[in-house]
ROVOLO-35682 format. One record per residue (C-alpha): x, y, z. Coordinates in steps of 0.02 Angstrom, whole numbers, padded with zeros to 5 digits, always signed. Layout:
BEGIN
XYZ
...
This chain:
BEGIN
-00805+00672-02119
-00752+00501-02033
-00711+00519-01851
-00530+00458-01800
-00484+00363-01662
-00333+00396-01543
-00268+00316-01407
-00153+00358-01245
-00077+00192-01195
+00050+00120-01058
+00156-00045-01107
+00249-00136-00974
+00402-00260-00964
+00405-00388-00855
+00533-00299-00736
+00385-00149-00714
+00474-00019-00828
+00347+00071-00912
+00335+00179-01111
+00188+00286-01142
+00136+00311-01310
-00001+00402-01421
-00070+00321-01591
-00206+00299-01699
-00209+00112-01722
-00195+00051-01529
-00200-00136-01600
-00069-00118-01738
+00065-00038-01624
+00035-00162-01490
+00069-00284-01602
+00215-00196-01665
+00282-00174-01472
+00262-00352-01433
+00356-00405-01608
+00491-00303-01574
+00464-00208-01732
+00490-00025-01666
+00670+00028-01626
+00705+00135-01490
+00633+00124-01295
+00507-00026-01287
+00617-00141-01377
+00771-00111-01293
+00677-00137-01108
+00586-00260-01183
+00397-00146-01137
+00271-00290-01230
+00105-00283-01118
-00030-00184-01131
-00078-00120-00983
-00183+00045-01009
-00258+00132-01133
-00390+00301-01152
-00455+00342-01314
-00528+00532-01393
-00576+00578-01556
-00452+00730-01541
-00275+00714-01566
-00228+00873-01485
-00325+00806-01324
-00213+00640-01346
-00037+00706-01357
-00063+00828-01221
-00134+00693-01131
+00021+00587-01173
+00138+00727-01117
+00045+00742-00957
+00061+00548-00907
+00243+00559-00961
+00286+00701-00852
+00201+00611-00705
+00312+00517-00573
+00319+00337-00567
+00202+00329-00393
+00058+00442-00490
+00085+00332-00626
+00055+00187-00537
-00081+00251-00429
-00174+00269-00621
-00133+00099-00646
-00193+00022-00463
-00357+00101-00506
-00392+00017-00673
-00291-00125-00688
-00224-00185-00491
-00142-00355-00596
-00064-00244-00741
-00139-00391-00834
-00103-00372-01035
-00263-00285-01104
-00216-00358-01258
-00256-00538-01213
-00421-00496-01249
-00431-00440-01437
């Protein structure tokens, strides 16, 4: 059985507001963020950089996870962030 890929992410705009998101083509919907393609949240606050991501194999593990960042408060949130990416440079330069 092939082993599936999902991904816990955190986009930013450039005024610092923040979406978190679950999916299982990290690349794709980044893509889709940036673009403007998906309604709702991101494109009305304009949330197009990449700036965190965790992956599992188990999509239970990755919408709970989701959930849990969600629920946090902004300071936790950023506190995540400080530790992995200080800049909140755009992960997605790289690809």
């Amino acid at each position: 059985m092939p082993q599936h890929e999902y991904f816990v992410y955190i986009m930013a705009s450039s005024t610092g507001t923040l979406y978190v998101g679950v999916t299982s083509n990290l690349e794709k919907r980044v893509v889709e963020h940036q673009q403007g393609l998906i309604e709702g949240f991101t494109k009305k606050y304009g949330c197009n950089k990449l700036i965190y991501f965790e992956q599992t194999s188990d999509v239970r593990s990755a919408l709970e996870r989701e959930k849990q960042i969600k629920n946090w408060r902004r300071e936790k949130k950023q506190n995540l962030l400080k530790t992995l990416n200080p800049q909140w440079k755009d992960l997605s330069l790289e690809w």
